[in-house]
C-alpha positions as CSV (number, residue, x, y, z in Angstrom):
1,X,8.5,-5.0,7.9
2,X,7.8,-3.9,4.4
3,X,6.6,-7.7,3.7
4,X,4.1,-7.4,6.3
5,X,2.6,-4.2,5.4
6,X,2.5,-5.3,1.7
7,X,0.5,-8.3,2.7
8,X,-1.8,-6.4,5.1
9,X,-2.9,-3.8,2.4
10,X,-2.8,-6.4,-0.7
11,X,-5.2,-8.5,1.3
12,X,-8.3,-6.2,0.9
13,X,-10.6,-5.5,-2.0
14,X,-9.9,-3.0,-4.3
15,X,-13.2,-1.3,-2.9
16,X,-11.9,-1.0,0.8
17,X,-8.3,-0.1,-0.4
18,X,-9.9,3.0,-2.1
19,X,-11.9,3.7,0.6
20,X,-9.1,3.1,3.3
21,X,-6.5,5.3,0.8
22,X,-8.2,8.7,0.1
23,X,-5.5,10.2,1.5
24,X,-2.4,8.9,1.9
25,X,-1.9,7.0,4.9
26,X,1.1,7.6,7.2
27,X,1.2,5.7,10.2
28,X,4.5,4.2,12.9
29,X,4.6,0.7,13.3
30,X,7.1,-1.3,16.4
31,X,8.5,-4.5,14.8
32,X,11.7,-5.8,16.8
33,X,11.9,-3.3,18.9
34,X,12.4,-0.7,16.2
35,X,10.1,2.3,14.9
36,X,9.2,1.9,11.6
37,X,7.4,5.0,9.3
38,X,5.1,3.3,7.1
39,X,3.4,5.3,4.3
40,X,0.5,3.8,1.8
41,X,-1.1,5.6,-1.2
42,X,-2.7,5.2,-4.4
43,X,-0.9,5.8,-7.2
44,X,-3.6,5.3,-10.0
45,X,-7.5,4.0,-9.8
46,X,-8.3,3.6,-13.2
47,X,-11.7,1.3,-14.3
48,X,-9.5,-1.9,-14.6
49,X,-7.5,-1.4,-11.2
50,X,-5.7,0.2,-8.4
51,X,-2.1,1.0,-8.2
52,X,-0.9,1.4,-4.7
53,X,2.3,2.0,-3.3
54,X,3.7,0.9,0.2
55,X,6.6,2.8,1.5
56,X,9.1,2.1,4.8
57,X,11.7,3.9,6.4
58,X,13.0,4.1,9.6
59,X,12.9,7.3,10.2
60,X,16.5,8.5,10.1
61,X,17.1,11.1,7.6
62,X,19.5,8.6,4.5
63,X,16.5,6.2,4.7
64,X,13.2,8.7,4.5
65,X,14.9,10.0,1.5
66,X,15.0,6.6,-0.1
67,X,12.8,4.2,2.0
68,X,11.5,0.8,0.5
69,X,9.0,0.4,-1.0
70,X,6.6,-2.1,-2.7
71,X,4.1,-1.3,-5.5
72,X,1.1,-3.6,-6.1
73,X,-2.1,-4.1,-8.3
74,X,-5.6,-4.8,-7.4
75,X,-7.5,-6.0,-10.5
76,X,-11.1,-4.5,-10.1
77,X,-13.9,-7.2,-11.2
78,X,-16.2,-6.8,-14.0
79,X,-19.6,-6.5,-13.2
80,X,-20.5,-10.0,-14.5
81,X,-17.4,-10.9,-11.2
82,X,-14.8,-12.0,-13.6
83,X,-11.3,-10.6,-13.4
84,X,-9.9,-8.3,-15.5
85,X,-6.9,-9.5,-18.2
């Protein structure tokens, strides 16, 4: 589940992610016939990129207090289009 969501979010620009991730995003997702709480957030938008952190649980109490989660960078381009080092 938490591969899924990671490859959902990482797939968009770093423009729509901060767009999409104002505020954090907290949403319930089915997968086998389980619920699943999914939470995504930015952890830092700085010039170069945007941290963001994908979090899963499934809703019982142990694993909301430590659910998985995934953190991942989007490199912002440069204005010329290059990648950032």
């Amino acid at each position: 589940m938490l591969d899924s969501e990671v490859r959902r979010w990482s797939a968009m620009s770093c423009d729509q992610l901060v767009s999409e991730l104002r505020n954090l995003q907290a949403y319930e997702v089915e997968f086998d016939s389980k619920n699943y709480q999914v939470e995504v957030q930015i952890l830092e938008n700085v010039d170069k990129h945007v941290r963001v952190l994908v979090a899963v649980d499934d809703g019982s109490l142990p694993a909301s207090l430590s659910p998985v989660t995934h953190i991942f960078v989007c490199q912002k381009l440069l204005p010329d289009n290059r990648h950032t080092a």
